[in-house]
N, C-alpha and C positions, 0 to 999 in steps of 0.2 A: 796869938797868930793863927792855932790853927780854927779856933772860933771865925774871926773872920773869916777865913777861907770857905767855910761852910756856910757863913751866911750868905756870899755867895754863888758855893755850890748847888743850894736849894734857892735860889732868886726866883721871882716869878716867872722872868722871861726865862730861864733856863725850863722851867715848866711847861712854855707853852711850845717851844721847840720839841720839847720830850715827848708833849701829846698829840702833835701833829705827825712828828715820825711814828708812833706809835699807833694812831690810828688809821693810816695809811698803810702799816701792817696787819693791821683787824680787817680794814675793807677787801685787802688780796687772799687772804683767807677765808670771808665769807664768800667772796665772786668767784673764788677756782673753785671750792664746796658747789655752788649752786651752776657753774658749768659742768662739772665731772656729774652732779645728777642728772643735770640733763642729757649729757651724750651717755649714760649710762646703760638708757635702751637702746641704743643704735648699735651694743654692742651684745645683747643679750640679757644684762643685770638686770635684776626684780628691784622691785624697791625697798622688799627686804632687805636683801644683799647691801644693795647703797647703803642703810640705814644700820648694816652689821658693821662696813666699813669704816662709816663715819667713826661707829662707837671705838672700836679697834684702834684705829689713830688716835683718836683721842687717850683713850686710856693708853697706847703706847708711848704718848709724849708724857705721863707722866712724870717717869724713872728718868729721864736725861731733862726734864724741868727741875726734877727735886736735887740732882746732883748737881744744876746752877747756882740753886738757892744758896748754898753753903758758901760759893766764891761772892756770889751779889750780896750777902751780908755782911763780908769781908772791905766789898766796896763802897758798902753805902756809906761807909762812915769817912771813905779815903775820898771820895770822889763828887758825892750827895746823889742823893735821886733820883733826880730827872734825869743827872749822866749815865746814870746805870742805866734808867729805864732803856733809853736811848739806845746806850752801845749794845745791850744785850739782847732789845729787843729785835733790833737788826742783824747784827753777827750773830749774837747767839753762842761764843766760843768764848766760854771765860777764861778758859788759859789766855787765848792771846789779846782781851782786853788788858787780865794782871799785867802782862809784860809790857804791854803797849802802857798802861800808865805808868810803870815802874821805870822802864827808860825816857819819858817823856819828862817823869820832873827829875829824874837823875840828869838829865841834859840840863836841865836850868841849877844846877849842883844843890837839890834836894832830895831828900827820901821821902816817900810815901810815909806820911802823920807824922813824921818825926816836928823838932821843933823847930826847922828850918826851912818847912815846907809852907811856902808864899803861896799867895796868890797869883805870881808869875808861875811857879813851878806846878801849881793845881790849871792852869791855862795852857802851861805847855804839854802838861799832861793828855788832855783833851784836845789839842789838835793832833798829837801823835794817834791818839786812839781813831779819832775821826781819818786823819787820813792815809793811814794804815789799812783801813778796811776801805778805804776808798777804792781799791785797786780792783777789790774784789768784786765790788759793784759797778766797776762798771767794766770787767770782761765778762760778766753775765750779761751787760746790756747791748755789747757789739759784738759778743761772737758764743750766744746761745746756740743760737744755730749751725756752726762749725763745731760745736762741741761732740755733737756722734762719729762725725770724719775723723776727728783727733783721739778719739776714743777707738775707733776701727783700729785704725792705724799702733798705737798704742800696742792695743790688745796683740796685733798682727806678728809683733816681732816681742819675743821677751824680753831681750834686751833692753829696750825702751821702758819697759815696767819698771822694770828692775832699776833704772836709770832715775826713773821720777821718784821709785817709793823712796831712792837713797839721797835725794836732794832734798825732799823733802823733809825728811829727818835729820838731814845732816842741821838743814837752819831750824828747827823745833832745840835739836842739842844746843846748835852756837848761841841763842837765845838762854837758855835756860841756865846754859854754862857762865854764860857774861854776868846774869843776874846773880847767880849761883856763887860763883867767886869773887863777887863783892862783897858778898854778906860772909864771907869766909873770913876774910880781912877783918872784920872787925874785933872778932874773939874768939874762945874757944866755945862758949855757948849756943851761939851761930854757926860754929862749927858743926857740933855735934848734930843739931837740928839739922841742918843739910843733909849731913854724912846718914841719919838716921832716915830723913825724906828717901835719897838716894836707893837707899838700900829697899826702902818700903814699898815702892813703886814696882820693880821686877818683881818682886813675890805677890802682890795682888794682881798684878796682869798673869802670873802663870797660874794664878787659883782660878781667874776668870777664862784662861782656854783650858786649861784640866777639866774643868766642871762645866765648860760652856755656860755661862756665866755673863752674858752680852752685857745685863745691866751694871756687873761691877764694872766694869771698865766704864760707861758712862758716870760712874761715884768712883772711879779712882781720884782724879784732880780732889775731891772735897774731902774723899777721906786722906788723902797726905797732909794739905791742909790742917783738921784735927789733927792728926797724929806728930805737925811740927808742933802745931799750938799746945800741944798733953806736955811732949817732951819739954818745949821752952818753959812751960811752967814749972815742970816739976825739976829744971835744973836750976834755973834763974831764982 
């Protein structure tokens, strides 16, 4: 079963989707690079400088590319290739890819690689992921522009921060929690692995604002991951 699913999660035409979205992210990236150097003297910058920046981004995307790596290896085996390439090449949030395919084929009533995971439930998993981020793209596409107004504003009253940062949290939890007490249900193995994730999670965010520490929090997601995968081993 899950052989087939993979023969056509890596299909050709899933390929040739994956490398059209993908290089449509390559070409936005060289054209903003070669706008931001151009208007870079109208602002004052050497071309030193540009040429410092450039490197600085680049080598800052390192530490939150290599903290994807760990969930996209995770994927490639659940999802194939080209959908990883895909989802992450655009969102870029593997938290909410895992989750997005994790409810997509629990909706068609399978688990991710388990043995009951179809070909239907690897399709419905990928339109959940696709158009879950669809939202996202396209209120960047109708109201970029609004978005410093809503941000004034925002910033203006506390209240309102404090309003967004708690909704937004509240559904990162309800998500995590839905996922979370499935896998609870099944046994105590599962259990403990939660219960252990759970726990490992606040103590690596407090070592990374103790220490100031930006890039463990971009490697928290990958390292909870190892550390269910240590545990499940070593109980199971």
């Amino acid at each position: 079963m899950m052989e087939q699913v993979m023969q056509i999660a890596n299909s050709f035409p899933l390929w040739i989707f994956a490398s059209l979205v993908a290089g449509v992210v390559i070409f936005q990236a060289i054209i903003f690079i070669r706008l931001a150097s151009k208007t870079s003297s109208s602002i004052g910058m050497t071309s030193q400088e540009v040429k410092a920046a450039i490197r600085t981004g680049a080598i800052s995307s390192l530490g939150p590319s290599l903290a994807i790596v760990i969930v996209v290896i995770s994927l490639l085996t659940l999802i194939g290739d080209p959908v990883t390439l895909m989802r992450i090449g655009i969102i870029g949030s593997a938290a909410i890819e895992v989750v997005g395919a994790s409810i997509g084929s629990q909706a068609a009533g399978a688990e991710l690689g388990a043995a009951n995971y179809t070909a239907m439930a690897f399709t419905t998993a990928v339109w959940v992921m696709c158009l879950g981020g669809l939202g996202w793209l396209l209120f960047v596409l109708f109201f970029t522009k609004s978005l410093g107004k809503i941000q004034d504003k925002a910033i203006g009253k506390t209240k309102n921060v404090n309003t967004l940062k708690l909704v937004s949290t509240a559904a990162m939890l309800g998500a995590f929690g839905y996922l979370g007490t499935g896998e609870m249900v099944k046994g105590l193995t599962e259990s403990i692995v939660l219960v252990v994730a759970f726990i490992s999670m606040p103590i690596i965010m407090w070592i990374a604002n103790k220490f100031n520490l930006n890039w463990l929090k971009e490697w928290s997601l990958g390292l909870i991951i190892i550390i269910g995968l240590t545990v499940g081993y070593i109980i199971s």
